[in-house]
OpenMM code with the backbone's topology and positions (N, CA, C; nanometers):
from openmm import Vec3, app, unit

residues = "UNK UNK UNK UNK UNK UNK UNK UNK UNK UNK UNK UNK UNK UNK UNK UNK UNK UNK UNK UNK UNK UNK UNK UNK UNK UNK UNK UNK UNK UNK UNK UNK UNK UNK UNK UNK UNK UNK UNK UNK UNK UNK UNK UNK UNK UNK UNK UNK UNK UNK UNK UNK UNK UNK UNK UNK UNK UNK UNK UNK UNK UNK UNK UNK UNK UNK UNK UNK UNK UNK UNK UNK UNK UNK UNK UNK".split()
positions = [
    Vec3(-2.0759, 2.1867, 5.7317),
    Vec3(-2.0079, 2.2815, 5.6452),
    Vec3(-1.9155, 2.2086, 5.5474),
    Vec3(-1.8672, 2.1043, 5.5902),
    Vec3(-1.7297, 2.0230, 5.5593),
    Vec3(-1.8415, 1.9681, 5.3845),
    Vec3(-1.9012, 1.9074, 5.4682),
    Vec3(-2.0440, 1.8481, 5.3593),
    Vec3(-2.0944, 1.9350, 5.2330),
    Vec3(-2.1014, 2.0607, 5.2751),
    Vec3(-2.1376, 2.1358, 5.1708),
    Vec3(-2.0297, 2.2135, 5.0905),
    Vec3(-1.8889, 2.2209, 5.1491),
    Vec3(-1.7740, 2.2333, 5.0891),
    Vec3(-1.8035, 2.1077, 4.9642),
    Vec3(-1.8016, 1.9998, 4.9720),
    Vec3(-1.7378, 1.8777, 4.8969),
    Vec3(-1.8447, 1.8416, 4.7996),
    Vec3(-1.9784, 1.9179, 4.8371),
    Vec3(-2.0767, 1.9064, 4.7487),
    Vec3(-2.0182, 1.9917, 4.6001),
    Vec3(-2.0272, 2.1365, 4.6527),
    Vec3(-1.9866, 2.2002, 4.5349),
    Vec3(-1.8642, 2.2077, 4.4644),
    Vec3(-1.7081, 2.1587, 4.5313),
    Vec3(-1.6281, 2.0670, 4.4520),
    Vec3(-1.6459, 2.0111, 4.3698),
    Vec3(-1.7369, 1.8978, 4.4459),
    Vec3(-1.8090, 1.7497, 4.3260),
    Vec3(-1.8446, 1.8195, 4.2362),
    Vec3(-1.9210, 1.9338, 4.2420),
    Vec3(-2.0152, 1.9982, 4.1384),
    Vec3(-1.9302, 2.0813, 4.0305),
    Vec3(-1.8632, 2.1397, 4.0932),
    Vec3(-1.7371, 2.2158, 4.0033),
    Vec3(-1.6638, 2.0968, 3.8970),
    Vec3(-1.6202, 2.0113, 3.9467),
    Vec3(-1.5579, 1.9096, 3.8571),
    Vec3(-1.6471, 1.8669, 3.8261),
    Vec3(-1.7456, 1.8414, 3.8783),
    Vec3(-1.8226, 1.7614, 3.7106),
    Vec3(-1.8513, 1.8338, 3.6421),
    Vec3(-1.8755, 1.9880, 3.6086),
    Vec3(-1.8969, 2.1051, 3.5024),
    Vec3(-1.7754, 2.0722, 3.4288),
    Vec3(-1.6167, 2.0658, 3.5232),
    Vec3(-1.4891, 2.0956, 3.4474),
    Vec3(-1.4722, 1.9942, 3.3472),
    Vec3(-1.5237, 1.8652, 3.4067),
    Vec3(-1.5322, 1.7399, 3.3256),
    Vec3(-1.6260, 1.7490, 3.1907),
    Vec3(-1.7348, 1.7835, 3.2441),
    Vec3(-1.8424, 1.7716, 3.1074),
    Vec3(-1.7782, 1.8768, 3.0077),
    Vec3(-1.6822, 1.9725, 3.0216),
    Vec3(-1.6712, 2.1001, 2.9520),
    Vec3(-1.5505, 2.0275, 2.9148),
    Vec3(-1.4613, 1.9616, 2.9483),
    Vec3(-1.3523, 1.9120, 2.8776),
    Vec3(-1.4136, 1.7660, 2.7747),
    Vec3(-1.5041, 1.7395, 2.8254),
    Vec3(-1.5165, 1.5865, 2.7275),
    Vec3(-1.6020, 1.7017, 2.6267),
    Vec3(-1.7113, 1.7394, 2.6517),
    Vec3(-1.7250, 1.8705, 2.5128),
    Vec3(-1.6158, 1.9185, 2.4094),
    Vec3(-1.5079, 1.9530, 2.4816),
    Vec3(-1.3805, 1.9589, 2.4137),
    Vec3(-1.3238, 1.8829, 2.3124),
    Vec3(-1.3056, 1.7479, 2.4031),
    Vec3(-1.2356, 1.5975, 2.3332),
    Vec3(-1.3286, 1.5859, 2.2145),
    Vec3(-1.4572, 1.5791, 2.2418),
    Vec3(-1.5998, 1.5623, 2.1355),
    Vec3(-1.5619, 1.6056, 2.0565),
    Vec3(-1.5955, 1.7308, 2.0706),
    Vec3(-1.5348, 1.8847, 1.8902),
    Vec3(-1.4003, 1.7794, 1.8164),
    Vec3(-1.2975, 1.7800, 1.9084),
    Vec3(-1.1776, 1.7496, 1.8149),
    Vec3(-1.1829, 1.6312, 1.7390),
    Vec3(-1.2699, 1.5340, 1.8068),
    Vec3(-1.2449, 1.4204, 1.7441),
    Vec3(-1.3508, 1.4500, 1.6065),
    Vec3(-1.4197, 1.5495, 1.6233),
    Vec3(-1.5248, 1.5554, 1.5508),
    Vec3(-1.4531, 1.6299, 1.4060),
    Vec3(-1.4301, 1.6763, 1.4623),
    Vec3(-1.3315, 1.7847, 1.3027),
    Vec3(-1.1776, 1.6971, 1.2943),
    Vec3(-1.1661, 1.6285, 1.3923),
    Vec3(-1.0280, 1.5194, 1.3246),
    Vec3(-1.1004, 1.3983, 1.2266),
    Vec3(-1.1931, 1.3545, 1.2596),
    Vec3(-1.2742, 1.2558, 1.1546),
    Vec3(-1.3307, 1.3420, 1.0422),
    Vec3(-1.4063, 1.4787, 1.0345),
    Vec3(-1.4088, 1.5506, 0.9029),
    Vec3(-1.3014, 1.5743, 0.8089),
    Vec3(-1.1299, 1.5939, 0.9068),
    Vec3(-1.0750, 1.6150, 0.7923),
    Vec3(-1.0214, 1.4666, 0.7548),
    Vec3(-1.0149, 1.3699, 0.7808),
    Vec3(-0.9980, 1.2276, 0.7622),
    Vec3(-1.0926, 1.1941, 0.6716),
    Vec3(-1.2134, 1.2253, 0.6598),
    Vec3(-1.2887, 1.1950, 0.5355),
    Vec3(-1.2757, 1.2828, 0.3903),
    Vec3(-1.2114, 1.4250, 0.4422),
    Vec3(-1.1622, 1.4635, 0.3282),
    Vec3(-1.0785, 1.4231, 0.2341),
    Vec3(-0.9642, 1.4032, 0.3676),
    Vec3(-0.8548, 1.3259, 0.2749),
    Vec3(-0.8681, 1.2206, 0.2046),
    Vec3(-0.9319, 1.1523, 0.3298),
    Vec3(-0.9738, 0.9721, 0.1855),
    Vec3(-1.0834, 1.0051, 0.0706),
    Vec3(-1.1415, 1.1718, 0.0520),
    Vec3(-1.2146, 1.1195, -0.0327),
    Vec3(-1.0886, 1.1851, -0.1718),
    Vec3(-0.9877, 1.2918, -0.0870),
    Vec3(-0.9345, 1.2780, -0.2280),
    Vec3(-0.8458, 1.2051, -0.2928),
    Vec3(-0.7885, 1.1104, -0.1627),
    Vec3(-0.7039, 1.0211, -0.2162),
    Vec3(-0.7180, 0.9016, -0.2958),
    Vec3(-0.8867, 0.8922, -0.2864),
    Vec3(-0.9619, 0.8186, -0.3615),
    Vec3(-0.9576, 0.8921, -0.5113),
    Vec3(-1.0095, 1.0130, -0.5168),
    Vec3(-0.9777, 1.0910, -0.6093),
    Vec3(-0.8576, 1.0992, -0.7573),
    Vec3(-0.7373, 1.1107, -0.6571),
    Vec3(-0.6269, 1.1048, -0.6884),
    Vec3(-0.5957, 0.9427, -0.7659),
    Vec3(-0.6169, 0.8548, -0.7100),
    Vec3(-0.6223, 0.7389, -0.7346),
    Vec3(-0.6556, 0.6793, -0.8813),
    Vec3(-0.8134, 0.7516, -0.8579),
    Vec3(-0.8911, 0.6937, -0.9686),
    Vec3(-0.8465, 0.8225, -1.1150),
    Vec3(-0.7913, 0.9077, -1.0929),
    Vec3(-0.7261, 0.9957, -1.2151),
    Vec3(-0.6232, 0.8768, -1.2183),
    Vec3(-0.5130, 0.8820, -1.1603),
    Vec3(-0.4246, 0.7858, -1.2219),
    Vec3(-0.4342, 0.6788, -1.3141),
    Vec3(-0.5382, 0.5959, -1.2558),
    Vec3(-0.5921, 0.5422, -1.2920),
    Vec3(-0.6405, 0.4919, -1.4271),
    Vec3(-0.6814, 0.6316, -1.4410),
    Vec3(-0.8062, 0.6646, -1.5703),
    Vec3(-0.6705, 0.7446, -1.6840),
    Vec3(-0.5104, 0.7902, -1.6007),
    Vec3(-0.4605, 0.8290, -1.6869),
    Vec3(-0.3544, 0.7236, -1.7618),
    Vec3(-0.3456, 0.6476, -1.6834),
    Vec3(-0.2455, 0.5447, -1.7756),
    Vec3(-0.3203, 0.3805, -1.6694),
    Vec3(-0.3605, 0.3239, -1.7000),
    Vec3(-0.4424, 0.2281, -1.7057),
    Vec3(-0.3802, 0.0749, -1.7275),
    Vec3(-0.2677, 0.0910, -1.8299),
    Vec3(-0.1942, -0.0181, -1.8561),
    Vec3(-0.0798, -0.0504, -1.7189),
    Vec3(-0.0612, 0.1044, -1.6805),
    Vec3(0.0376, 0.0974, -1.5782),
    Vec3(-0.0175, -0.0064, -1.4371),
    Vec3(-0.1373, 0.0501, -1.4048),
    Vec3(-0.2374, 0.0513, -1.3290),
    Vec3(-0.2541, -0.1134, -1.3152),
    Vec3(-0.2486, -0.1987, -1.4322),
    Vec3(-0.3193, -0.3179, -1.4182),
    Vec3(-0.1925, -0.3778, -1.3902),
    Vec3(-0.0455, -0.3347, -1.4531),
    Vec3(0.0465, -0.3956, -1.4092),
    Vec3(0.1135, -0.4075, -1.2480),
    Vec3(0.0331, -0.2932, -1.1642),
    Vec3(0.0908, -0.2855, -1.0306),
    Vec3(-0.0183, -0.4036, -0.9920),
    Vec3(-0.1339, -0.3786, -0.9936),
    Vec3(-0.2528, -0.4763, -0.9538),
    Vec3(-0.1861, -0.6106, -0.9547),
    Vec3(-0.1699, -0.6619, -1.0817),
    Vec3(-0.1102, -0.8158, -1.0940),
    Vec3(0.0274, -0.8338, -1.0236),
    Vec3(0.0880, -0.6909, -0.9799),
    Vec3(0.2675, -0.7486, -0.9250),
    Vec3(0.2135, -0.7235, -0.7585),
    Vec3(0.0717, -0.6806, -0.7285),
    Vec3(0.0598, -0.7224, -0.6086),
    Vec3(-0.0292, -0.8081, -0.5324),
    Vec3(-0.1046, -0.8785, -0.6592),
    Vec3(-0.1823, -0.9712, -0.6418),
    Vec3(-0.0598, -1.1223, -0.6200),
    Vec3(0.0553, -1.0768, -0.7034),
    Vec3(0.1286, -1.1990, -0.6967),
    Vec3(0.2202, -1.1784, -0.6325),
    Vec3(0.2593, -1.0877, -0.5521),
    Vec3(0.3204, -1.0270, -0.4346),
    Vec3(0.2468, -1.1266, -0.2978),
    Vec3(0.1366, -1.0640, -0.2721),
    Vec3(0.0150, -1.1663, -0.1767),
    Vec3(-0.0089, -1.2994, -0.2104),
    Vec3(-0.0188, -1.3226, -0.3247),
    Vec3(0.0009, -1.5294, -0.3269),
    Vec3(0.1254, -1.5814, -0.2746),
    Vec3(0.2268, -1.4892, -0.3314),
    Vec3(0.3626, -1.5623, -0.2116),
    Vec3(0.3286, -1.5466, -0.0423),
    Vec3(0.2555, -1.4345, -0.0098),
    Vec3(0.2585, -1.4145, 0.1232),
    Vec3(0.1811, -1.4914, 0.2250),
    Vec3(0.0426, -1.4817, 0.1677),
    Vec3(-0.0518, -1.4998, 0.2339),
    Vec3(-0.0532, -1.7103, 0.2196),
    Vec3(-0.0426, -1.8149, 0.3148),
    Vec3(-0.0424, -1.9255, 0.2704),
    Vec3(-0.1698, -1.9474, 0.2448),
    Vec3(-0.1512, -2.0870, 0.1947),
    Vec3(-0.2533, -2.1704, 0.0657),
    Vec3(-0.3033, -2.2926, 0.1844),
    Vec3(-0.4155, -2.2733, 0.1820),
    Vec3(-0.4862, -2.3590, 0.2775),
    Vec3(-0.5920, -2.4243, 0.1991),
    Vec3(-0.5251, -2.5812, 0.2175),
    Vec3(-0.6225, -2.6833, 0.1352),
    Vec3(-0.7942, -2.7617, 0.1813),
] * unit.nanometer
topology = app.Topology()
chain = topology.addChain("A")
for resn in residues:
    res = topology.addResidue(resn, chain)
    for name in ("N", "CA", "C"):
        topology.addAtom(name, app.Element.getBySymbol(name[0]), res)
């Protein structure tokens, strides 16, 4: 009896289990959809700037390209 108690336990939790990792699944699944939203508009956003003042644009590029030559060392 003891035996067939612990069978359907086992069996109960592994339903409770598979029905919660089903769970975890979905979220991570619609937490990575809206994560691709965002980067695609922040990409978006980006490339308007971009495209709206351009001179600005090349001046951040070069103050952080030469931002990273101080940082990153020079290996001969």
């Amino acid at each position: 009896m003891k035996a067939i108690l612990a069978l359907a336990t086992l069996a109960l939790v592994t339903l409770v289990l598979e029905e919660k990792g089903r769970q975890v699944a979905g979220e991570a699944k619609n937490a990575y959809g809206e994560a691709v939203v965002q980067a695609r508009d922040a990409t978006q956003s980006v490339r308007q700037s971009i495209e709206e003042q351009p001179l600005v644009s090349l001046v951040i590029a070069g103050v952080v390209g030469y931002v990273l030559s101080l940082v990153v060392p020079y290996r001969q």
